[in-house]
C-alpha positions as CSV (number, residue, x, y, z in Angstrom):
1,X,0.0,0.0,0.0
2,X,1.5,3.7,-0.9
3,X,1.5,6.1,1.5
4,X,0.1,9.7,0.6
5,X,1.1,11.7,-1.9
6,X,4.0,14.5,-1.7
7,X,3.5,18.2,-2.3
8,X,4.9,16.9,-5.8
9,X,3.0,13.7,-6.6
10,X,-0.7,15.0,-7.4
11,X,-2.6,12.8,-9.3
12,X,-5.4,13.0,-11.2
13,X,-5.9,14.7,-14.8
14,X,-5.9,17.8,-13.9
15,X,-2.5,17.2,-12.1
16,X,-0.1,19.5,-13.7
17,X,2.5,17.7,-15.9
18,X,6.1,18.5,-14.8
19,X,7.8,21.0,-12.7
20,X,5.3,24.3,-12.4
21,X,6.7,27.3,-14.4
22,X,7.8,30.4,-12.2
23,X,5.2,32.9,-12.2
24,X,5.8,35.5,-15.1
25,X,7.5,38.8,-14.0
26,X,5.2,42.2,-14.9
27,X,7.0,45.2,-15.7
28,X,5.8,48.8,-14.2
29,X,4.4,49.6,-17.7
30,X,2.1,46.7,-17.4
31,X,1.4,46.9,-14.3
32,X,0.4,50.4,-15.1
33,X,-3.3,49.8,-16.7
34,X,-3.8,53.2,-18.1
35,X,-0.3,53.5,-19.7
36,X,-2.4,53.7,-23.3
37,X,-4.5,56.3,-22.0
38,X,-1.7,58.6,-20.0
39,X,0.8,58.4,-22.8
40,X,-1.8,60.0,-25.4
41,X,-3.2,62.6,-22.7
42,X,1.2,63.4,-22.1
43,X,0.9,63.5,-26.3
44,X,-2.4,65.8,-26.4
45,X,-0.6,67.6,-23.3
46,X,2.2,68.7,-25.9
47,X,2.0,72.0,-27.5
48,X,0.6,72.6,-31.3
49,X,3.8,73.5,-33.6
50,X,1.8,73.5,-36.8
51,X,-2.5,73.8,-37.9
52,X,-3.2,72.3,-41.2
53,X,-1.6,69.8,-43.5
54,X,1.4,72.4,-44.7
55,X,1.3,74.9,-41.9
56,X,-0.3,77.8,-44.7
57,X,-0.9,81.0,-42.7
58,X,-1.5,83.7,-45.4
59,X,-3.8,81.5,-47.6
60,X,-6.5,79.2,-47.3
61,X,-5.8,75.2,-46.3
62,X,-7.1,73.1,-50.1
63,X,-5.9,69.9,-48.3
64,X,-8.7,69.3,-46.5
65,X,-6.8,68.7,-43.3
66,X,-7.5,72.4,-42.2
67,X,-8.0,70.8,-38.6
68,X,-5.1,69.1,-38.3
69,X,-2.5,69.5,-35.3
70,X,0.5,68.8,-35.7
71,X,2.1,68.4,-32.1
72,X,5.8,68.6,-30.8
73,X,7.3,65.5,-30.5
74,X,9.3,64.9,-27.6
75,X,13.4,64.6,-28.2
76,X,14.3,60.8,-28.2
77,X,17.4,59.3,-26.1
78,X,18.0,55.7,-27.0
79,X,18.6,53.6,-23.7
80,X,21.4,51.4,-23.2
81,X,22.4,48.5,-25.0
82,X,22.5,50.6,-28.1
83,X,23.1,47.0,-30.4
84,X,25.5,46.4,-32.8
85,X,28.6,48.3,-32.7
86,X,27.5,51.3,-31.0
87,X,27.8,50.4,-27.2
88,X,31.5,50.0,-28.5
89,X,32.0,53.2,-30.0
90,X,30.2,54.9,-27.1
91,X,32.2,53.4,-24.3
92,X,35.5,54.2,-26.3
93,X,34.7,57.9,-27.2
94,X,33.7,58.9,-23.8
95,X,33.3,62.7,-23.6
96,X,29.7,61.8,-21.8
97,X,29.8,65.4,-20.6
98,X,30.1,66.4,-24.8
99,X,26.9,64.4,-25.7
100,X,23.5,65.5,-25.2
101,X,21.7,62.3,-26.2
102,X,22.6,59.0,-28.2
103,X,19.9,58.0,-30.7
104,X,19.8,54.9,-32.5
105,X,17.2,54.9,-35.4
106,X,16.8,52.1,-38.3
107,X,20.1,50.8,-37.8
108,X,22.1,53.9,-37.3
109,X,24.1,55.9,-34.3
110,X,23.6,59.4,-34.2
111,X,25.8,61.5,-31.0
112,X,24.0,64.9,-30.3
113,X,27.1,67.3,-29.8
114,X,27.1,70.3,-27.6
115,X,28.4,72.7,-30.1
116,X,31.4,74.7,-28.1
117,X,32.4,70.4,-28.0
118,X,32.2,69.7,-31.7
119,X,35.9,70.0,-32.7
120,X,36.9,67.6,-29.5
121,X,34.9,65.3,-30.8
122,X,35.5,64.7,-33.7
123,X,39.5,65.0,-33.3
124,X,38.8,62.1,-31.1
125,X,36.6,59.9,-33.9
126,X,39.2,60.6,-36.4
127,X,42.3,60.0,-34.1
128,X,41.7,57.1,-31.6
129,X,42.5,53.7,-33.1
130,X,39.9,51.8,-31.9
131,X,37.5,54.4,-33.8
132,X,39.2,55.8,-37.0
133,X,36.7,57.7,-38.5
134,X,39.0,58.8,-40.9
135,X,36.5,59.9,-43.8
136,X,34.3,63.2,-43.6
137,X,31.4,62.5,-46.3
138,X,29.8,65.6,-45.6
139,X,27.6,68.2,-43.8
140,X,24.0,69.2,-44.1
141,X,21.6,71.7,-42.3
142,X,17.9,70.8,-41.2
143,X,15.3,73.8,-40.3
144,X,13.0,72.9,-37.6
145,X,10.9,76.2,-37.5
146,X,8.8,75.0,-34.6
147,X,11.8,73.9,-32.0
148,X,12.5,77.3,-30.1
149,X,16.2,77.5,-29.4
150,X,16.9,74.7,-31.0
151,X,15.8,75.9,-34.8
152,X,19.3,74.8,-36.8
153,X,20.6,71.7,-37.0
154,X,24.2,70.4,-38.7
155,X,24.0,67.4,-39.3
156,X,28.0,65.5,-40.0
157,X,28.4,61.7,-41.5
158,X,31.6,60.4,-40.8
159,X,32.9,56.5,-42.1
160,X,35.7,54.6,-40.7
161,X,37.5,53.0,-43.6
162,X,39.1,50.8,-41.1
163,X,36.5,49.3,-39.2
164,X,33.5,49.6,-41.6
165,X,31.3,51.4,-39.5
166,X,29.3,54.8,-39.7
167,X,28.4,57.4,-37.3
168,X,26.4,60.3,-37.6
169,X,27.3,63.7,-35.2
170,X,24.1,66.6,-34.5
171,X,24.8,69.5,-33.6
172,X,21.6,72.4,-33.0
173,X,22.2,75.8,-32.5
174,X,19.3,78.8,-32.2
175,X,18.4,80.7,-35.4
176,X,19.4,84.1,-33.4
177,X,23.1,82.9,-32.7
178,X,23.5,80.1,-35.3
179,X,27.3,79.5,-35.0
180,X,29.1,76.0,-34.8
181,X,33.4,75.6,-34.9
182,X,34.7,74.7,-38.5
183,X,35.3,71.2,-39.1
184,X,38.2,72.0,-42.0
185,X,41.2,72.2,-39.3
186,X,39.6,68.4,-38.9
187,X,38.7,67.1,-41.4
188,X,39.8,69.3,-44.7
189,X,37.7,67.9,-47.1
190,X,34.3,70.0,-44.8
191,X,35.8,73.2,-46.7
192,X,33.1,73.2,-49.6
193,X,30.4,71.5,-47.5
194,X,30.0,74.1,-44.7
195,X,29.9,76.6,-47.6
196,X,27.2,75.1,-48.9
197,X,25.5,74.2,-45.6
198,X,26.1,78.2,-44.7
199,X,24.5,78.8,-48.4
200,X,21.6,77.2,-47.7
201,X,20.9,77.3,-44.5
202,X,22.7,80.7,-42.6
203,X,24.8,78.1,-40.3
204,X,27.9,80.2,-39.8
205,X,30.7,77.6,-39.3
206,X,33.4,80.0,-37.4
207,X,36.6,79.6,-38.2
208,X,36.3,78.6,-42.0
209,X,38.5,79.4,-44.2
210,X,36.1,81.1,-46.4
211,X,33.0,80.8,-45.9
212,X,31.5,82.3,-49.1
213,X,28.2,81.1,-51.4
214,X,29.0,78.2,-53.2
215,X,26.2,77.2,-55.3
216,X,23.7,81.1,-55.4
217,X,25.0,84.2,-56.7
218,X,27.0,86.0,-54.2
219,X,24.4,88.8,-54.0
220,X,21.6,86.3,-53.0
221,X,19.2,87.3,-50.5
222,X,18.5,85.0,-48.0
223,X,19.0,81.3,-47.4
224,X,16.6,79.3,-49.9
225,X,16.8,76.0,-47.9
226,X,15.2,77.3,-45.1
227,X,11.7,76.5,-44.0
228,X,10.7,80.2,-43.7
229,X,12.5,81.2,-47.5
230,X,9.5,82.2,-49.7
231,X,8.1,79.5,-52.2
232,X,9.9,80.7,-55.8
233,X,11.9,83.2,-54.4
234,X,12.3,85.2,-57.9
235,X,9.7,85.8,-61.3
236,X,9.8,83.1,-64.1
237,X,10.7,85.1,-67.5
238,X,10.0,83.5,-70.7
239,X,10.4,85.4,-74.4
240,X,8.0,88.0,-74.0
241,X,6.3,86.4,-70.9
242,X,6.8,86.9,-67.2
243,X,5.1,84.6,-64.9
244,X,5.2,85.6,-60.8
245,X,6.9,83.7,-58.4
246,X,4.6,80.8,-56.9
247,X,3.4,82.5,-53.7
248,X,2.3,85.3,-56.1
249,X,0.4,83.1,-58.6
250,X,-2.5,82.1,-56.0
251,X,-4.8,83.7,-53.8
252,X,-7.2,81.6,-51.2
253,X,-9.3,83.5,-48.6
């Protein structure tokens, strides 16, 4: 005769069949039941950067998206592990008090620089041998019209031939001081970029050679590149014809 069963030897069928699983572990975000519903009041919270499909002021919206708000996202910092290379790159540039936030985005790295840090850097990228960035493949400006303080943004790609791997360097400065150091002293081949980045844009790269208009005339008004730079710019002229610059051609009320 068997004596009675152990804490382990239920029987029956609806004993369980081998050892019982650990209970699962639930994180604070699902523990937190109205995560959905906080997270889109914190998004409905944020303030209204743009009304209507293109942002139009002066004219009627044709889109038919006249109600739409267009909100200001918040800035994204990637947590750690980054993936791939980048934990590697991060831990062997150091400089943490130079970077502003790490993002990692569809397979790429890209450091937010405080400007006044730039040069440091990227002398370290190019120079360190565990990083050997040694190829600049140029510099482009982004206009965010609705980010106060924050309105300019040069954006550097650099490539280490060595290695094979990429990183990407931001650096945002306000429209009413929008100054970031020169690169050339760096990396040489910058020279013609920041003068076209400056062309376009109005980022004034300090310490540049010379930072002159590369691709408009040299007595161009303005910055065409920019978000604010009037559609056209200049009239159309044609033989015998003249046809007005395209915020001229329209008129909605």
């Amino acid at each position: 005769m068997s004596g009675p069963a152990g804490p382990e030897e239920t029987h029956g069928s609806g004993a369980p069949q081998g050892p019982t699983p650990p209970a699962a572990e639930v994180t604070p975000a699902e523990a937190d039941g109205d995560l959905p519903a906080r997270l889109g009041q914190e998004r409905l919270d944020a303030p209204v950067v743009r009304q209507g499909m293109f942002g139009t002021q002066t004219t009627g919206d044709t889109s038919g998206y006249g109600g739409l708000q267009v909100r200001r996202a918040p800035p994204i910092d990637s947590p750690r592990p980054y993936g791939s290379y980048f934990d590697e790159i991060a831990d062997t540039l150091g400089l943490s008090d130079a970077i502003e936030r790490v993002v990692v985005d569809r397979g790429e790295l890209t450091l937010h620089v405080r400007r006044e840090r730039l040069t440091e850097v990227a002398t370290k990228l190019r120079d360190d041998p565990a990083l050997r960035f040694e190829l600049f493949s140029g510099v482009s400006g982004v206009h965010y019209l609705e980010d106060p303080g924050r309105e300019l943004h040069a954006v550097y790609h650099l490539l280490s031939i060595t290695h094979n791997r990429r990183v990407r360097l931001e650096v945002s400065v306000p429209d009413a001081d929008p100054h970031v150091p020169s690169l050339v002293g760096v990396y040489p081949s910058s020279n013609w970029h920041e003068r076209e980045t400056w062309d376009f844009f109005g980022i004034i790269f300090d310490g540049h050679p010379a930072l002159t208009r590369i691709e408009m005339p040299d007595d161009w008004r303005g910055h065409p590149q920019r978000k604010d730079y009037p559609l056209g710019g200049i009239p159309v002229e044609y033989r015998g014809a003249k046809i007005p610059s395209p915020e001229e051609r329209r008129h909605y009320e």
